[in-house]
C-alpha positions as a Markdown table, in Angstrom:
| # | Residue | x | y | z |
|---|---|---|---|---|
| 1 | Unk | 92.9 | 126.3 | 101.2 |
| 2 | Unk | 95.1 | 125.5 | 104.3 |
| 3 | Unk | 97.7 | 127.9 | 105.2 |
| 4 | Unk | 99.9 | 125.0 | 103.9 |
| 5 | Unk | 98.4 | 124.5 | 100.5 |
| 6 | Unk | 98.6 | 128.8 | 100.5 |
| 7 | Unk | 102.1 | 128.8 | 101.2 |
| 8 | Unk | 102.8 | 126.3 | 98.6 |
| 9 | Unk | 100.3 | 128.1 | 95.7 |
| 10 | Unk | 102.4 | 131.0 | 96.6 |
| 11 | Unk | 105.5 | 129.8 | 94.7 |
| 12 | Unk | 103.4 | 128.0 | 91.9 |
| 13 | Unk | 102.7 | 131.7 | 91.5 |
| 14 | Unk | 105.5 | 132.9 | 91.2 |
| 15 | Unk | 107.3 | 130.3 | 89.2 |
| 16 | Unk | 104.7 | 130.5 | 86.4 |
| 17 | Unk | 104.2 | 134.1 | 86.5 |
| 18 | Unk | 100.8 | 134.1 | 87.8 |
| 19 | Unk | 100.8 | 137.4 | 88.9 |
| 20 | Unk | 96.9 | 137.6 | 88.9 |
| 21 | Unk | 97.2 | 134.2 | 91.3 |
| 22 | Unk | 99.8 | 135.6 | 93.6 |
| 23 | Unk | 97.5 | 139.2 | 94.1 |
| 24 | Unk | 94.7 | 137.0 | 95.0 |
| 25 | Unk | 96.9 | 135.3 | 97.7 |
| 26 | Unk | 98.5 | 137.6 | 99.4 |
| 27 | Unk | 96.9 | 140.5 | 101.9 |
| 28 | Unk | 96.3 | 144.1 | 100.7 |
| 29 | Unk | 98.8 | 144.9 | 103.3 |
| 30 | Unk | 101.5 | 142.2 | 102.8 |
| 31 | Unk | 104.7 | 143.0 | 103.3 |
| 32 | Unk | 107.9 | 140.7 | 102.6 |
| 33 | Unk | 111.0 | 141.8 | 104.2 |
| 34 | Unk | 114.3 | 139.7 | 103.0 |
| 35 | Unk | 118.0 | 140.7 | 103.4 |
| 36 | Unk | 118.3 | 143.1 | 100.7 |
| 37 | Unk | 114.8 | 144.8 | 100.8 |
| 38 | Unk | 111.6 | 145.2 | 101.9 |
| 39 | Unk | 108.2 | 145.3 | 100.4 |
| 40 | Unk | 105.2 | 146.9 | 101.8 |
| 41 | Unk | 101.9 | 146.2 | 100.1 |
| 42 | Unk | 100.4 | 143.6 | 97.6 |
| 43 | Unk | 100.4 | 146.4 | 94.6 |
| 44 | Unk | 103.9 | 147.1 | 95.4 |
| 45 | Unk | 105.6 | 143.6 | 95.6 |
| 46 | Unk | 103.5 | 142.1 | 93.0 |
| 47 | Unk | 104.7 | 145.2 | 90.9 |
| 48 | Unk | 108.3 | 143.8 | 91.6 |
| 49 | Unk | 107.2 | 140.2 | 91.2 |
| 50 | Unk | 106.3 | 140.9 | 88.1 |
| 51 | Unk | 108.3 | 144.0 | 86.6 |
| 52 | Unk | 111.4 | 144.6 | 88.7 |
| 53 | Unk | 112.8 | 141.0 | 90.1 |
| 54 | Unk | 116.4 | 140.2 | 89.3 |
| 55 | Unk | 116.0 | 136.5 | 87.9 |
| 56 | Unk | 112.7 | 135.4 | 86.3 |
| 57 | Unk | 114.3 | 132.1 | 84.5 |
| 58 | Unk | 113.7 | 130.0 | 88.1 |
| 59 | Unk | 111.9 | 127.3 | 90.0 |
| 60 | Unk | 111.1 | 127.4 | 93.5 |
| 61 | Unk | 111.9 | 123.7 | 94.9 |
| 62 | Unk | 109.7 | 123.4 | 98.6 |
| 63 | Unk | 112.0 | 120.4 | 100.4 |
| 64 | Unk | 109.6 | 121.3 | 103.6 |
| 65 | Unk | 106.7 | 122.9 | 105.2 |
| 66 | Unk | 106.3 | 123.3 | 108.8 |
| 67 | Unk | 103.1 | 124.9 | 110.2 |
| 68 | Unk | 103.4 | 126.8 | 113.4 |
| 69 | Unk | 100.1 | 126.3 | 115.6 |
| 70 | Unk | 98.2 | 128.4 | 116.9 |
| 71 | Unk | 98.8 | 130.0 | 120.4 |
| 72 | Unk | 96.1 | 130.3 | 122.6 |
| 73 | Unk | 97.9 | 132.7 | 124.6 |
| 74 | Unk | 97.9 | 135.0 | 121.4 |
| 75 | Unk | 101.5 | 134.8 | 120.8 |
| 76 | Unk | 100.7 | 134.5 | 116.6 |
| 77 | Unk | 98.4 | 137.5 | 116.0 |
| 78 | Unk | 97.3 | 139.1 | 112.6 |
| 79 | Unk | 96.8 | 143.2 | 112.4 |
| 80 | Unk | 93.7 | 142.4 | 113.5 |
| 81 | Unk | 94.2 | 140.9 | 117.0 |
| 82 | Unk | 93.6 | 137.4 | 115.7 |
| 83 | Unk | 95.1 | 134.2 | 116.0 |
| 84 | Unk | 97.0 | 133.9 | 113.4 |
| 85 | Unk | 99.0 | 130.8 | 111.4 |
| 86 | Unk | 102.2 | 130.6 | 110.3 |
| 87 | Unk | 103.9 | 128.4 | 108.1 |
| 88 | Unk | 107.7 | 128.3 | 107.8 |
| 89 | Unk | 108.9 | 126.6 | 104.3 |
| 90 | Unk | 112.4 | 125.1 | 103.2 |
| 91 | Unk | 113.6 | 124.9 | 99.8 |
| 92 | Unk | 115.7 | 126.2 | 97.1 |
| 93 | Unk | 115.9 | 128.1 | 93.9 |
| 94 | Unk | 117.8 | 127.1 | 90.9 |
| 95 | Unk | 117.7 | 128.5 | 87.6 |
| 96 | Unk | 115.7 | 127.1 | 84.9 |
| 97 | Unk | 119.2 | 125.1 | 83.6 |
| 98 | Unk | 119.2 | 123.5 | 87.3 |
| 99 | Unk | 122.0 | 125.9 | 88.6 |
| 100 | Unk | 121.9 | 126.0 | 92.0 |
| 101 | Unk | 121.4 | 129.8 | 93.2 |
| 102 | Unk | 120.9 | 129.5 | 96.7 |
| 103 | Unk | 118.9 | 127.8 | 99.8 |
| 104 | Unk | 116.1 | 129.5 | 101.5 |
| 105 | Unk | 113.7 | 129.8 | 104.7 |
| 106 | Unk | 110.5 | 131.5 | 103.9 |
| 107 | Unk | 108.6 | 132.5 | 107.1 |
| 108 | Unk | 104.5 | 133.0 | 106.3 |
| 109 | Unk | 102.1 | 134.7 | 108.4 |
| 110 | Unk | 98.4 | 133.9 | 107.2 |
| 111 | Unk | 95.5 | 136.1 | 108.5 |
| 112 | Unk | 91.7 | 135.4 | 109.3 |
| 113 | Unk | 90.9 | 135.2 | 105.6 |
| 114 | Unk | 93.7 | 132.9 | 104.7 |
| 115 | Unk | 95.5 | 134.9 | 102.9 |
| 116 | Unk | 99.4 | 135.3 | 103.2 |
| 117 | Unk | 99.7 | 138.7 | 105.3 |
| 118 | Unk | 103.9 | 138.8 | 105.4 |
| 119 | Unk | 106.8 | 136.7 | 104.3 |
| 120 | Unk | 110.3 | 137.1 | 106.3 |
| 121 | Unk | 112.9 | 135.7 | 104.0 |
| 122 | Unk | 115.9 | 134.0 | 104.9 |
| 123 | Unk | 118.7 | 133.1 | 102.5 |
| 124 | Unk | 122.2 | 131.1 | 102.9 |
């Protein structure tokens, strides 16, 4: 898959409670950091994914994904030292009755293997 098409099977995921899915995507060492906490490790957020989240009745609607290049000065790096992609996505989640519950900016990193090493979360 394309960093992209990652990104995006990342809220699929999520949405239908693939939790399986959403290990396979994400790094051993993924961490998502968001305004009110941060998760280090795929056990550990797919343990909140699944068990602890505050809202489980929504949809994640993707209105835009915007892939970073690569730099060939080494500016996008993984843990490992290598270039590394990123993929910034636009959207919003309602609840499953189409209430609005807020807007978001999801910043991606993905490493060597294509899998999604971080997420930095922005919310409105």
């Amino acid at each position: 898959m394309t960093p992209t098409e990652t990104a995006r099977a990342y809220y699929e995921a999520v949405d239908a409670g693939e939790y399986d899915r959403l290990a396979e995507l994400i790094a051993s060492d993924f961490a998502q950091r968001r305004p009110d906490r941060t998760l280090v490790g795929r056990e550990s957020f797919v343990s909140f994914m699944r068990d602890r989240r505050p809202r489980t009745d929504t949809t994640h609607y993707v209105d835009a994904v915007y892939r970073v290049a690569q730099s060939s000065r080494g500016t996008n790096l993984d843990t490992s030292g290598e270039a590394a992609a990123e993929v910034a996505v636009r959207g919003r989640v309602s609840t499953d009755d189409e209430e609005l519950r807020f807007g978001f900016v999801d910043v991606f990193a993905v490493d060597a293997e294509g899998r999604l090493a971080s997420l930095r979360t922005y919310t409105d």
